[in-house]
C-alpha positions as CSV (number, residue, x, y, z in Angstrom):
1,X,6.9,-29.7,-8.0
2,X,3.3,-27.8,-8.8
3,X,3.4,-26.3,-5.2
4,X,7.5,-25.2,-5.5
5,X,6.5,-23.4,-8.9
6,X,3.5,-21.7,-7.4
7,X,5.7,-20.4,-4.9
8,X,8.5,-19.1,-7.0
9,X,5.9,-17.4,-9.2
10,X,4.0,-16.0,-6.0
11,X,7.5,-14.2,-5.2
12,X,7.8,-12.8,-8.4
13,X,4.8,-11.2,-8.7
14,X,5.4,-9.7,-5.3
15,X,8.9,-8.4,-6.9
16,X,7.0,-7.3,-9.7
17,X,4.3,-5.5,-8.2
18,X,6.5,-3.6,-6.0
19,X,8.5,-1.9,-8.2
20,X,5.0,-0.2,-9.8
21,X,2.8,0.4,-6.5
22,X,0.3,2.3,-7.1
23,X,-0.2,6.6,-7.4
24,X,1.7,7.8,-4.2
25,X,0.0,10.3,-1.7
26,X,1.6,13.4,-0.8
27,X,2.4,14.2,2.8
28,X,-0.9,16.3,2.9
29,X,-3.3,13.3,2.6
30,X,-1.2,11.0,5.0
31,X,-1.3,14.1,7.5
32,X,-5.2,14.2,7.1
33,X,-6.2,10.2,7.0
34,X,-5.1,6.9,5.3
35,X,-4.9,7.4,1.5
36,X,-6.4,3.9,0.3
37,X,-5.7,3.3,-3.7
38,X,-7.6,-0.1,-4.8
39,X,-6.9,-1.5,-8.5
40,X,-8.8,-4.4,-10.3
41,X,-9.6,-6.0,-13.2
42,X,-12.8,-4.9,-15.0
43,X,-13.3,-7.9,-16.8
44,X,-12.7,-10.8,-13.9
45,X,-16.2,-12.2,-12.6
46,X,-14.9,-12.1,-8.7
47,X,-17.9,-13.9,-8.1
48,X,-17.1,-17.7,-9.6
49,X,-14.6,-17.8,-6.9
50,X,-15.2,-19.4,-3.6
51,X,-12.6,-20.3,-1.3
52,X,-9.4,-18.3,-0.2
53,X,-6.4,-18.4,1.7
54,X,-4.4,-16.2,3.7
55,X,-1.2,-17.0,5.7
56,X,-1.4,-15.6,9.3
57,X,1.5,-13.5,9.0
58,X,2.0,-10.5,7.8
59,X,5.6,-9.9,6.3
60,X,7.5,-6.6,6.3
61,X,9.6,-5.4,3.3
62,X,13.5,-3.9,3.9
63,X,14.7,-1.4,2.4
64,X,17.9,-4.9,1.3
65,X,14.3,-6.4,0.2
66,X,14.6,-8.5,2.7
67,X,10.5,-10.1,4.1
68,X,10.5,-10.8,7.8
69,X,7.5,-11.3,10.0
70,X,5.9,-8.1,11.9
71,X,4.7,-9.0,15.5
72,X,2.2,-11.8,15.5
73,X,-0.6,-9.3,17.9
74,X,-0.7,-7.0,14.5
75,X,-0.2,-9.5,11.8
76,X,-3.5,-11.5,13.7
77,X,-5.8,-8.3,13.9
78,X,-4.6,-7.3,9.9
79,X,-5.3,-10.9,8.4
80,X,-8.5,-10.9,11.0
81,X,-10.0,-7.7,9.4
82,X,-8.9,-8.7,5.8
83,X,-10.7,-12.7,6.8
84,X,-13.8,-11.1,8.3
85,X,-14.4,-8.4,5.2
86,X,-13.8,-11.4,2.7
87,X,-15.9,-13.9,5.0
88,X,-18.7,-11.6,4.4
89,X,-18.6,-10.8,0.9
90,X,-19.5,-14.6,0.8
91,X,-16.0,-16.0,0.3
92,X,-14.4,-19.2,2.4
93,X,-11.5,-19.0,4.2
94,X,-9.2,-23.0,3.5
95,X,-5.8,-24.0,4.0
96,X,-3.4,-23.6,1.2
97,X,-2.9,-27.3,1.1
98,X,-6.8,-27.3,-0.3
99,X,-6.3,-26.0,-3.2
100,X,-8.1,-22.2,-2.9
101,X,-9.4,-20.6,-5.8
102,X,-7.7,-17.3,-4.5
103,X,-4.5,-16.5,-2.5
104,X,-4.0,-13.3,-0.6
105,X,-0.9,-11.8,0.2
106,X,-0.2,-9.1,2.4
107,X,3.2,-7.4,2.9
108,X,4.0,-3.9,4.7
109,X,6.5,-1.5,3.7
110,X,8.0,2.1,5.3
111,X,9.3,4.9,3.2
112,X,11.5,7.7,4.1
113,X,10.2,10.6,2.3
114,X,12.4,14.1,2.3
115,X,10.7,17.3,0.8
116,X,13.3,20.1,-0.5
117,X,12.2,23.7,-0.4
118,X,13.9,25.9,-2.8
119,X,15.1,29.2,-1.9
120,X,13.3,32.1,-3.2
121,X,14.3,36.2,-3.5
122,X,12.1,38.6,-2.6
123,X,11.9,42.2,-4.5
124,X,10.4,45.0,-3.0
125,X,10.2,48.7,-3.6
126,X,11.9,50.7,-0.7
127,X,11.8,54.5,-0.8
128,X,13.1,56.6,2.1
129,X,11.4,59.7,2.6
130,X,14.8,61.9,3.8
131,X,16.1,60.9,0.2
132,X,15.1,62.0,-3.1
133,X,15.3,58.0,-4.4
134,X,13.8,55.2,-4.7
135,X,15.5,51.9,-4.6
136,X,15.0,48.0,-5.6
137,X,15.9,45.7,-2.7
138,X,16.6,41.9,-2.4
139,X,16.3,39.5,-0.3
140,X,17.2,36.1,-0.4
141,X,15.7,33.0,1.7
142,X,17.3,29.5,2.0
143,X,16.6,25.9,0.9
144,X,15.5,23.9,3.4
145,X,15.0,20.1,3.9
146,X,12.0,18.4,5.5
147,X,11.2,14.4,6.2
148,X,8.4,12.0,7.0
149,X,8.2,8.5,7.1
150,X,5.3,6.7,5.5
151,X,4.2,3.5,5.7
152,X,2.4,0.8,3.3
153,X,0.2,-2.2,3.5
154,X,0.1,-4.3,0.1
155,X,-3.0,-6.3,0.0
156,X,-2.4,-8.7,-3.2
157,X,-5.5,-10.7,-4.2
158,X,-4.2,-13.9,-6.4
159,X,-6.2,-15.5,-8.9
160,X,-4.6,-19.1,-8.2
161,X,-7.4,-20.8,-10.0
162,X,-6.8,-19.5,-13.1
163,X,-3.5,-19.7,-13.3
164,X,-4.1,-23.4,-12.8
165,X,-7.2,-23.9,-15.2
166,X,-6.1,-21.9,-17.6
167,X,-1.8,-23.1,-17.1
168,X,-0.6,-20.0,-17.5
169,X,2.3,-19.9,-16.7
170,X,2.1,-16.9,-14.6
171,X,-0.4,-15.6,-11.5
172,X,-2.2,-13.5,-12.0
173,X,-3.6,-10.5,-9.7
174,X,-7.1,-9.6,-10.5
175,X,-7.4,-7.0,-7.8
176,X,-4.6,-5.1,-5.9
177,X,-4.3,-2.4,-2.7
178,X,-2.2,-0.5,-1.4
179,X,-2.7,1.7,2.2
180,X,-0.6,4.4,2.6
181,X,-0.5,6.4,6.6
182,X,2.0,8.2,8.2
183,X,4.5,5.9,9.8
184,X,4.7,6.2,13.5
185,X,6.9,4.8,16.2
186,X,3.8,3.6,18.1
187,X,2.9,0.5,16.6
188,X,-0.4,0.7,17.8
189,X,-1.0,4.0,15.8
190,X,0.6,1.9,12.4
191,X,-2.5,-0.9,13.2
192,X,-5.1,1.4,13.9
193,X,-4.4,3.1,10.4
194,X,-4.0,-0.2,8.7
195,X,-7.3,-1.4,9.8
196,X,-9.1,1.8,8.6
197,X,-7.0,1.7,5.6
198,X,-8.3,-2.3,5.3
199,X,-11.9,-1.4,5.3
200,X,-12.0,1.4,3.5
201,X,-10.1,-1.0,0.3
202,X,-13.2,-3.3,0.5
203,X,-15.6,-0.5,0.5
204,X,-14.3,0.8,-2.7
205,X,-14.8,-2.7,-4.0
206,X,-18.3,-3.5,-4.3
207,X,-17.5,-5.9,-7.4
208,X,-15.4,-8.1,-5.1
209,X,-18.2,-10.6,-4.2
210,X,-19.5,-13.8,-4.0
């Protein structure tokens, strides 16, 4: 019964999460690199925790908010860069079943993101030398409608051993990121961004330690 409340509450705070991700990059960051955005809580001591787990798979978020596995070859190199940065930050990767101190969850969302630019009129001053006048001129441009797709990597961590010690009622997320890239139709480019995105989270967090 513990484990199928656990797991109702996981879902929720991945419902909850999601509908507040964190400050959204515009199309001029993604075009130049990963935009990485880590949040935490100042006053959790990351370091009386020791063990973690992380499922192998990744899951991917529809738009129906749907979760169905992304392609085992990415889902193993994400969980293997988010195990090895954890790993050595002192932490210990167990099975669920063992009763972790943290949970990690790790989900991957794409965005369709239109831009509308407004039409503008233009004034200028246009005199005509075989006159004996001046005149005001204008001239009107049109709206038009751009798109990008982004995509985003949710790295939840879960403080499970609290929520146990302290029967809370609720889980609760003492650290949170989010990696936001320009979403590609080569899935190779979307891994290679997401690994970069992955280490830069942890470097950001010096606090999350052992």
């Amino acid at each position: 019964m513990r484990h199928l409340k656990l797991a109702a509450m996981i879902l929720l705070s991945i419902a909850v999460f999601n509908s507040c991700l964190l400050p959204y990059p515009d199309d001029s960051e993604l075009y130049a690199d990963v935009a990485t955005v880590t949040s935490h809580d100042a006053d959790q001591d990351f370091s009386k925790f020791n063990t973690y787990s992380i499922s192998d798979t990744v899951y991917f978020i529809g738009s129906d908010s749907t979760l169905d596995p992304i392609q085992a070859q990415y889902s193993t190199q994400i969980v293997g860069a988010i195990v090895s940065n954890m790993n050595s930050r002192g932490y210990t990767r167990v099975e669920k079943s063992q009763d972790p101190d943290l949970i990690i969850n790790t989900t991957a969302s794409e965005n369709l993101n239109i831009i509308v630019y407004p039409g503008y009129g233009y004034d200028y001053w246009d005199c005509y030398y075989w006159y004996y006048y001046c005149d005001w001129w204008y001239y009107p441009t049109y709206p038009t409608v751009s798109s990008y797709k982004s995509g985003s990597l949710v790295i939840d961590i879960v403080a499970l051993r609290d929520a146990i010690d302290g029967d809370l009622g609720y889980l609760p997320i003492p650290w949170t990121s989010v990696v936001y890239a320009l979403s590609s139709t080569d899935p190779d480019f979307n891994l290679d961004k997401a690994l970069q995105g992955i280490d830069e989270a942890f470097a950001q967090s010096p606090y999350l330690t052992k």
